[in-house]
N, C-alpha and C positions, 0 to 999 in steps of 0.2 A: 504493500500500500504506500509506504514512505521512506525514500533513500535518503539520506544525506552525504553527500560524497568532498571529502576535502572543504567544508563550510569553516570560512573564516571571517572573522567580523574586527576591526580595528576602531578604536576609540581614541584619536590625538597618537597615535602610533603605540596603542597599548592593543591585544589581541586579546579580547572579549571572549572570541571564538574562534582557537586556534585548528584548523584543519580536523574539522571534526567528523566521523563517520558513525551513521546510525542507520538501520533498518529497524522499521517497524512491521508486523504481518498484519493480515485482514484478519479480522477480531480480535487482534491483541489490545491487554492495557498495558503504556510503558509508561512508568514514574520518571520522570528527572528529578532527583535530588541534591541537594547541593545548599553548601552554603552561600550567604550573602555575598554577592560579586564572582560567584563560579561562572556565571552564562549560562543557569539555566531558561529564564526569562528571556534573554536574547536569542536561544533559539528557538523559542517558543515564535517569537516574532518575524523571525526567517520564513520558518515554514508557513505562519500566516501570510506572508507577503509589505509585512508590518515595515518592516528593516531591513534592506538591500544587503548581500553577501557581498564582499570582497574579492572574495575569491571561492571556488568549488558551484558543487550545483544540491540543489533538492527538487526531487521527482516523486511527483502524486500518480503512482498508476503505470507505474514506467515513462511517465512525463514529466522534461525539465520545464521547471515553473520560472524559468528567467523571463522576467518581463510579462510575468500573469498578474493582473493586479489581483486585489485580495479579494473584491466580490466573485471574482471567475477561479477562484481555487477548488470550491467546492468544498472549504472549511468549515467548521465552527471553533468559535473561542467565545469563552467566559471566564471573564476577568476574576480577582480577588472580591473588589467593590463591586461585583453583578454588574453596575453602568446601567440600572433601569432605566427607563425613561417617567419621572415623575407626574408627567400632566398626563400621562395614560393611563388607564387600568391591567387591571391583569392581561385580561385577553389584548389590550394595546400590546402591550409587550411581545406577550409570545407569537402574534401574530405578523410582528415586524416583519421579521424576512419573505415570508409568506407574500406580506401585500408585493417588495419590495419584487419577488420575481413573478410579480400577477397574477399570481393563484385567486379564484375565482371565489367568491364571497361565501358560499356554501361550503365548498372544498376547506375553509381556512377555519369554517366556525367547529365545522368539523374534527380538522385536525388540531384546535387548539384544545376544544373541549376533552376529546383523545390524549391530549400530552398532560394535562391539569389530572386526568387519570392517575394514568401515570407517576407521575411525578409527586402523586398523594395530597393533590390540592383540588378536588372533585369541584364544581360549580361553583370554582374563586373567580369568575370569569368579570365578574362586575365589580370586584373589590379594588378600592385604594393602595397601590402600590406602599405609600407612605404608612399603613394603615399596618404593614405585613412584618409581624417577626424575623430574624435574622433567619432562621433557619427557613421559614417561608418565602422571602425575597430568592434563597439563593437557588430555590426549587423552581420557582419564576423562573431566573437565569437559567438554568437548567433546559426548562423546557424553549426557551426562548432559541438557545441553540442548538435543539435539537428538532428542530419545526421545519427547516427547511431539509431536513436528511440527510445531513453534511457526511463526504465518505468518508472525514477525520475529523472527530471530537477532537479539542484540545483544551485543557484547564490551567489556569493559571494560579495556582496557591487557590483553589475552590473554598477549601474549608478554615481557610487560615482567620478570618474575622469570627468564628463562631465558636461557643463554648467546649469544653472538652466533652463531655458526655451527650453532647448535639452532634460535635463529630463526628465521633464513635457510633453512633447510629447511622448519620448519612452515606459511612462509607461503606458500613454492613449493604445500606439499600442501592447506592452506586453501583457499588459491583453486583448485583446482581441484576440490576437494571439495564448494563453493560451485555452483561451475558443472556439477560432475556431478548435485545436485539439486535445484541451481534457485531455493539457498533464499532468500531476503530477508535481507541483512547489514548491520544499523546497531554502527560498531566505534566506539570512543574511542582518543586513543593520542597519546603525544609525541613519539614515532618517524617522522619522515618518511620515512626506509627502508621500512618497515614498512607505513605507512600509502600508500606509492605503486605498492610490492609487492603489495598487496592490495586497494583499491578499484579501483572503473571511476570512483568521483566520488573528490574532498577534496574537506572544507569544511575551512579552516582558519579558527578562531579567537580573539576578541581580546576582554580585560575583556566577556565579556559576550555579545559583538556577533560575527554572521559575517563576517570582512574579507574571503572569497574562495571562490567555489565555483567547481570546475571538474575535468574530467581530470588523472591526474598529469601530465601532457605539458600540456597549457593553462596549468595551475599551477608550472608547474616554469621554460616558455618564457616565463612572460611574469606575473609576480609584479604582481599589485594594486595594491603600495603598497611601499613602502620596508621598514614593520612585515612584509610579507609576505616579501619577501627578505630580509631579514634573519633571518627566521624559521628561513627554508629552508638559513641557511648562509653566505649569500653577505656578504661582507665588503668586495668592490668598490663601494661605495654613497656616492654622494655629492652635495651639493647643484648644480642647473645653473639656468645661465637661454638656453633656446633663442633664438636672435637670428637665425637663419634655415637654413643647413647644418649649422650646427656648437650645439654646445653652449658654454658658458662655464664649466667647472671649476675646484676646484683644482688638477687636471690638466692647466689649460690647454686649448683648444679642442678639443674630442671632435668628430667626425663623427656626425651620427644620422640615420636613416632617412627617405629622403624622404617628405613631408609634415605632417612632427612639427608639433605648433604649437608655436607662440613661446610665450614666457612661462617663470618658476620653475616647477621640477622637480625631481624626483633621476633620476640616472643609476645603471643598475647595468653593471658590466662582467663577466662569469662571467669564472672563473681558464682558461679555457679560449681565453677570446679576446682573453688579453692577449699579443700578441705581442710577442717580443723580437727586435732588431734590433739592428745596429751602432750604436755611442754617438753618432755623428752622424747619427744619422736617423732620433732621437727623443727621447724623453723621459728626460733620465741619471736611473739607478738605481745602488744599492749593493745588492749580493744580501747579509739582514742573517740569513737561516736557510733551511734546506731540511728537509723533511716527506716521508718514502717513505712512498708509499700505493697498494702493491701496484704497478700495473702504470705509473703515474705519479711525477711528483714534484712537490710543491709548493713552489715559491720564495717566499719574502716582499722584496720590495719594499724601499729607501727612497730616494721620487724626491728629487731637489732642491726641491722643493715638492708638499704637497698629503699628504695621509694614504699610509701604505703601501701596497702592492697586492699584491694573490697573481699567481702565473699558475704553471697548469700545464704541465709540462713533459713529453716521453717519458722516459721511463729512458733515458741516458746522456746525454742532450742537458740538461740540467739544469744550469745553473753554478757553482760553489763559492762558500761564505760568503767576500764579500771581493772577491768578481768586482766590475768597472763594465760593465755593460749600458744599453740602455735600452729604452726601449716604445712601441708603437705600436699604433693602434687603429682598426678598421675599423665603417662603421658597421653592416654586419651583427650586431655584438659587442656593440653596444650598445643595452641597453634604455631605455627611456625613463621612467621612475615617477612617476605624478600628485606633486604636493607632499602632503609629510605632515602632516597638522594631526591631532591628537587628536581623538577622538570627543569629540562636545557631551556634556556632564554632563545 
């Protein structure tokens, strides 16, 4: 459905979007994620037709879109702030595109009352846009871009004005509103909840450049680079040099997966597989805080050497600030991460 081939974008001779390649397939959802200043919003806007490439192409269909303007893309986008249009009503709204390519007055009342379905907003058709809740405005938006039957949905941070447990709902019903018709989803977003919630792909990322494409599950198990886990949260991250079983830490010797190669590395530990064991039968710790997170607990670390470590805990089995523990690591726990060098200039 969507290539991007060698897409590059320059800002005052800084590259936004450095030679980037992406495929998207017919029915996929792919997330961009990224932090503040990665370029995922600017190629959001490439592929709408929003913000001229540089250099490279993007093809809708097997078609290069050089010089397509963005009504002839056969896109949809929907921004962060939705961009209702206030002096209309609901059905003004989602009816926009509709009028805008002459869809016939039946045909539109039709399909708008069909998308207000949909979208779980039954006969809001006469309602005040200004009138409409955050989570209701953005199901408008919603339906608004999807009225004209664009071959590629695109979202820009969709859910990022609304509350957390509004979220969590809408992206339950997105994806599966996605997969009820089948549609083509290129999203944006800083959220890896969100974004793991809702695609079959992530790309995550970085100054410019993609550090990582993959399933949330590929993506989540087994992070690219250090920048990648780090991205995702994880705070167990640290330099090693494999020397044959084990690694070389500040941690002291780590176990790693049979047939790691030798050589400098980072190590990541998930707080999940830091196990805690009796003070003689690993690594002393001092428990310096504890974090309730719902159905777990997370300890913070301070070993006798080496940066802090988290490990999660079950509810009750968690130890108090103050406790001495210590740690122990298996090498199922432990990931192994190329060395991190910066991207070449």
């Amino acid at each position: 459905m969507l290539r991007l081939e060698g897409v590059t974008v320059r800002f005052g001779g800084r590259a936004v979007l450095d030679a980037v390649d992406l495929d998207v397939a017919d029915h996929e959802t792919v997330c961009v994620l990224g932090p503040s200043g990665s370029g995922k919003s600017t190629l959001l806007r490439v592929v709408a037709g929003l913000q001229p490439a540089h250099a490279g192409r993007v093809l809708l269909g097997g078609r290069d879109q050089g010089g397509v303007p963005p009504h002839r893309r056969g896109v949809g986008l929907m921004f962060q702030d939705h961009q209702l249009f206030p002096q209309r009503d609901v059905a003004g709204n989602v009816s926009f595109g509709l009028r805008v390519r002459g869809t016939g007055r039946a045909e539109t009342e039709r399909r708008v009352a069909e998308l207000l379905d949909l979208v779980g907003l039954p006969g809001a058709q006469k309602r005040a846009v200004g009138a409409l809740s955050g989570g209701e405005q953005q199901r408008v938006a919603l339906a608004r871009a999807l009225a004209p039957e664009p071959r590629l949905l695109m979202l820009d941070e969709p859910l990022g004005q609304l509350d957390r447990g509004l979220r969590e709902r809408l992206v339950e019903e997105l994806r599966g509103l996605f997969g009820r018709l089948g549609t083509t989803v290129l999203a944006v977003t800083h959220d890896q909840g969100e974004a793991f919630a809702l695609a079959d792909r992530v790309v995550v990322m970085r100054d410019g450049r993609i550090a990582q494409v993959g399933t949330p599950m590929e993506v989540w198990r087994r992070p690219a680079s250090e920048f990648v886990a780090r991205f995702l949260g994880f705070d167990n991250v640290v330099p090693a040099t494999v020397t044959g079983a084990g690694a070389d830490t500040p941690w002291g010797v780590l176990p790693v997966p049979e047939g790691t190669a030798r050589g400098e590395c980072a190590v990541l530990v998930r707080p999940g597989g830091v196990r805690l064991v009796p003070v003689s039968d690993g690594l002393p710790c001092a428990v310096v805080s504890r974090t309730f997170r719902g159905e777990r607990v997370v300890v913070r670390l301070r070993p006798v050497s080496g940066p802090e470590i988290e490990a999660a805990c079950p509810l009750g089995a968690a130890p108090e600030v103050g406790e001495r523990v210590a740690v122990a690591f298996r090498a199922d726990d432990v990931v192994v991460l190329p060395q991190s060098r910066p991207f070449p200039a």
